[in-house]
N, C-alpha and C positions, 0 to 999 in steps of 0.2 A: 523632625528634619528641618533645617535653617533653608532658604529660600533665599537665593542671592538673587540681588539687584537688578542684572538683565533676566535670568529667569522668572522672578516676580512681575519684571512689566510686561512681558511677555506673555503671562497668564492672567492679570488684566486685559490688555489688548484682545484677548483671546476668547474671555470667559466669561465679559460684561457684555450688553449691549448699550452701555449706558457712554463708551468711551468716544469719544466727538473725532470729531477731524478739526485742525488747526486752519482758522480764517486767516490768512494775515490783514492786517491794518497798519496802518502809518504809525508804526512805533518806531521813532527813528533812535538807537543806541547811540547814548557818548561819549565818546572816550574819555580813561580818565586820563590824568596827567602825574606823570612820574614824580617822587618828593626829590627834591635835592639828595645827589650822593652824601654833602658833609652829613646827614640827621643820620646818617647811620652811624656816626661817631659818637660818643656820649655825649652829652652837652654838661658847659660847667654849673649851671643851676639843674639839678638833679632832682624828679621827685623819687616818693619814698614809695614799696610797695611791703602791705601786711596782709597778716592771713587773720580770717576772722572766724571760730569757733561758735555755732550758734544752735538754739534749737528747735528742733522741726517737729512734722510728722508724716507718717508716708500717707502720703495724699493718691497714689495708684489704690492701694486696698482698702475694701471697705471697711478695715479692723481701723483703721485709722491710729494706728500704732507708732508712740514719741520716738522720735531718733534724734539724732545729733547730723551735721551739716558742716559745710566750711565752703569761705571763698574768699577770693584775694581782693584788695582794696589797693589802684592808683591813687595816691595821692599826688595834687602836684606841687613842682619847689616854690616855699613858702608859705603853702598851705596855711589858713589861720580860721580861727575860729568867730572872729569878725567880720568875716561878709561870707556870700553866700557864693557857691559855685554850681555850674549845671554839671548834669552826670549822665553817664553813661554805662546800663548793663552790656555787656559783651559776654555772648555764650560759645563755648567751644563745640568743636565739630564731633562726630563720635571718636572714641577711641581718646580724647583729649580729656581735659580735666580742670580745674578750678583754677593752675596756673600756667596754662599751655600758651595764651594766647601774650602774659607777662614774661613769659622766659623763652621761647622758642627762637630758633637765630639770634643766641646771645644777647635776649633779651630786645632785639631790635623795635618792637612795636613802643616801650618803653623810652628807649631812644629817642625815636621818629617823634613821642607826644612830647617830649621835655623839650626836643626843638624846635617843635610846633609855636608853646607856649612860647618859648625866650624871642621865639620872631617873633611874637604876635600875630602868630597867621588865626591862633583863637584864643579864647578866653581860657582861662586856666578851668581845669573840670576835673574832678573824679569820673573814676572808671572801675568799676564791679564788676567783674568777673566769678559768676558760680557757675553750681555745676547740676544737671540735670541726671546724673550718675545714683544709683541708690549701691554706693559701695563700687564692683567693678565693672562695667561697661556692659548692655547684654554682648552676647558672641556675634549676634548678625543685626546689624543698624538699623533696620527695618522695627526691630522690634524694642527698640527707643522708643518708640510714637509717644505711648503712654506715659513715661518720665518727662519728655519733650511737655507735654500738653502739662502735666503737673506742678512742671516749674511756677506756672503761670500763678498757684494758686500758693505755692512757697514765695514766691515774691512779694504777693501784693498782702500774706500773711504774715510772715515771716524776716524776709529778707530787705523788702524796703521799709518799715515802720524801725527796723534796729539800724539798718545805714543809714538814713536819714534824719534819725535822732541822735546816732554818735558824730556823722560828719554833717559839718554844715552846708547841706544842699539849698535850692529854695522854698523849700517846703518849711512854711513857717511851726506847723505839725505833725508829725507822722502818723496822722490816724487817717480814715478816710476825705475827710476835707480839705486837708492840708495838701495833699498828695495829688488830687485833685485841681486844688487850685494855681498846682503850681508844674502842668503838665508841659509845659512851653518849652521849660529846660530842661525836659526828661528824653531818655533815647534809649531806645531799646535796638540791638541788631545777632545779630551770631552767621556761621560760618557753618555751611550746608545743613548736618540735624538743626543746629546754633540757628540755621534759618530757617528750619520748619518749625523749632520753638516762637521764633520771630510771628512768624504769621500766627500764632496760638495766640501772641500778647498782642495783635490787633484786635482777635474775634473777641479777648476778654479781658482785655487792660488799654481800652482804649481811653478810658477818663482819667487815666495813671500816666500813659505817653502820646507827645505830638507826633516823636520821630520814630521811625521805624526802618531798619539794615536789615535786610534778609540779603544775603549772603548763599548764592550758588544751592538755592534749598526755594521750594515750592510750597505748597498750601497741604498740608495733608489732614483739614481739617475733614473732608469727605472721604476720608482713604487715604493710605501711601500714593503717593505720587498722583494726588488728583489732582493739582496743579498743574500736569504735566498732560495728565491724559482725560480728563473733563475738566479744561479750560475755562469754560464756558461756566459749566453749573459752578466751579469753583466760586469766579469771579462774579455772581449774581449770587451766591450766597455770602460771601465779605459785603459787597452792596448793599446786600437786605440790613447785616447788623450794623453796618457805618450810617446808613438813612433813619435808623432808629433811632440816633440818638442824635446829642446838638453840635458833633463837632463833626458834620457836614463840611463840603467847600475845600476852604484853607482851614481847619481844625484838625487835619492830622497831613502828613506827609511821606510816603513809600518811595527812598530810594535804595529801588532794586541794584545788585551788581553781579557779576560773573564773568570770567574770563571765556574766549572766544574757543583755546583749547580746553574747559575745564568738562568734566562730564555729567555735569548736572546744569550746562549751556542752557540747553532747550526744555529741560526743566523748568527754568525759573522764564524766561522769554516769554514759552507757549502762554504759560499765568498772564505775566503783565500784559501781551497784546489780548488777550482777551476782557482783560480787565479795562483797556485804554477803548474798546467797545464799547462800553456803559460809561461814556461820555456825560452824563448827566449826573455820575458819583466820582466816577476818575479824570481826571484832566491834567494838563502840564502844570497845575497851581497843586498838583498834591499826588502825580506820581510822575516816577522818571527810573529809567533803566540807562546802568550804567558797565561800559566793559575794557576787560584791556586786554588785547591784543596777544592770542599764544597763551595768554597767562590759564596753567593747570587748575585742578581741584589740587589747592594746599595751603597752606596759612599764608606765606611770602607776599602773595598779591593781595590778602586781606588787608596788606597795610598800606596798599596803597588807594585799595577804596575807603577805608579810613582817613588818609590822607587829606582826602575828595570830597569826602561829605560832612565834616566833623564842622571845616569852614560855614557849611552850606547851614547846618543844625543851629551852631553857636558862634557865631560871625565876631571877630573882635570889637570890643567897647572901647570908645574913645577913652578909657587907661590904658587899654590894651595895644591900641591900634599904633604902629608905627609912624612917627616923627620924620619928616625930611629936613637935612643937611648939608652945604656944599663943601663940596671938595676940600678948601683949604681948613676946616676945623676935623682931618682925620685925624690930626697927630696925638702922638699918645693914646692911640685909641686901638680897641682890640674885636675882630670878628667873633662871632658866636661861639668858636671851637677856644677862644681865648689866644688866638696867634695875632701877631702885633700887629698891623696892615700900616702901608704908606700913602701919602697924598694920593696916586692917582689910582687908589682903591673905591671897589661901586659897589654897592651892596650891603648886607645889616653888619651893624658895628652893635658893641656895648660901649657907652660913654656914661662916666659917672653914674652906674648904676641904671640906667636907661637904654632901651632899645629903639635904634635910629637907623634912619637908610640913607646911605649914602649916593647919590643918584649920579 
């Protein structure tokens, strides 16, 4: 029999005596901020997205038995093989799949990054999207756990030694040192399972990623939903594995998100304010929750905590960073969407191939 999601917490709550009561602390939530209407239009420098055939092994059973794999690859427009770009894995929610989080709302997330890039709100980055799926979804999300936790070990086996050797990330190798040395520009997040995968890649790919997006999704490293309903032991066991090793302090960064309507709110809250209690491992220098307002459990407002953090991860470089201009050099000059604008136009232009802002 499948156990659904309030009857399951319900028999935790019920069944354990191990389940805490929620302290609050001065975790103060912050909003995030809406992207521009135009990024939902396409943008005229466009990147490309592929799907990539690869091969694995099932890491859930002990037969440890070859299979085959796929996941889709953001590239972005102009992509080249002479310099290096930061990246980002992005994992789907259940029921989702290797290109849910590249095609969903006519492909808006897609969108949203191309006009990211051509403003220079960030650095141009690859985006990886796989899938934690061994074929078709189980029936009740609960009983993901264990594909959720396996990604971890297709990843760091699998999946980033073959992206990182075909695209040019910063990883000067893709064996274990390379990968390692070049965790700065690495980012891991996903969208509720997508973020209890998330917290899987901090307890065991912490020398692989700085950044870390958990998404509307809690810690179920001690259990389904122990993030949720042992708070406490959760967040004193991420502490014990993040103190064990050397990227303490500022060496890793957790920003949490979730909307205020979505139903795994106090899910992910309950985790972070107890985790912002062991002040001595978690601090405002390496965690932050972040929410927006109404927004449901559903892909829609993933992009726009994406929007939010991606700045925060990979901050534009002075190639990147936008140019100011005044007013009388708009002419001849065209907004992002490619529409011709007039002198007493304010805001980002392309001029001769360059992005500029017009103040």
């Amino acid at each position: 029999m499948r156990i659904g999601k309030q009857v399951w917490v319900s028999l935790l709550c019920a069944l354990t005596a191990c389940s805490e009561p929620v302290t609050a602390v001065a975790v103060q939530p912050e909003k995030t901020t809406p992207y521009p209407a135009s990024y939902e239009q396409p943008a005229i420098q466009q990147g490309t997205v592929t799907e990539v055939t690869y091969d694995t092994r099932d890491y859930v059973s002990a037969n440890g038995v070859a299979r085959q794999n796929r996941l889709s690859v953001y590239l972005p427009y102009g992509y080249s093989d002479s310099k290096p770009y930061n990246i980002l894995y992005l994992v789907h929610g259940h029921y989702g799949n290797l290109s849910t989080f590249l095609t969903f709302s006519d492909s808006l997330l897609v969108h949203v990054l191309d006009n990211m890039i051509a403003a220079g709100d960030i650095d141009p980055l690859i985006v990886v999207t796989p899938t934690y799926n061994y074929g078709a979804p189980t029936s009740d999300y609960v009983d993901a756990d264990p594909y959720c936790e396996a990604l971890c070990s297709e990843l760091i086996n699998d999946i980033m030694p073959l992206v990182e050797s075909r695209y040019n990330s910063y990883a000067l190798t893709a064996d274990a040192e390379g990968l390692e040395a070049s965790r700065t520009h690495r980012a891991i997040g996903g969208f509720s399972m997508g973020g209890v995968t998330t917290w899987y890649a901090l307890e065991h790919l912490l020398p692989q990623f700085k950044y870390f997006l958990p998404i509307s999704g809690d810690c179920w490293s001690l259990g389904a939903f122990a993030g949720m309903n042992r708070p406490a032991a959760t967040a004193q066991y991420l502490a014990d594995i993040i103190n064990a090793t050397s990227y303490t302090g500022t060496g890793f960064y957790i920003w949490a998100a979730s909307g205020t309507g979505d139903s795994a709110y106090r899910e992910t809250l309950n985790q972070i304010e107890s985790m912002a209690e062991l002040s001595d491992t978690f601090s405002g220098s390496n965690l932050s929750f972040h929410e927006k307002d109404g927004a449901r459990h559903d892909y829609r407002p993933c992009v726009e905590y994406l929007y939010n953090a991606l700045p925060f991860f990979f901050p534009p470089s002075t190639d990147t960073a936008l140019e100011s201009v005044s007013a009388p050099e708009v002419a001849n000059t065209y907004n992002i969407l490619g529409q011709r604008v007039s002198s007493g136009y304010s805001g980002i232009i392309i001029q001769n191939g360059q992005k500029q802002l017009i103040l």
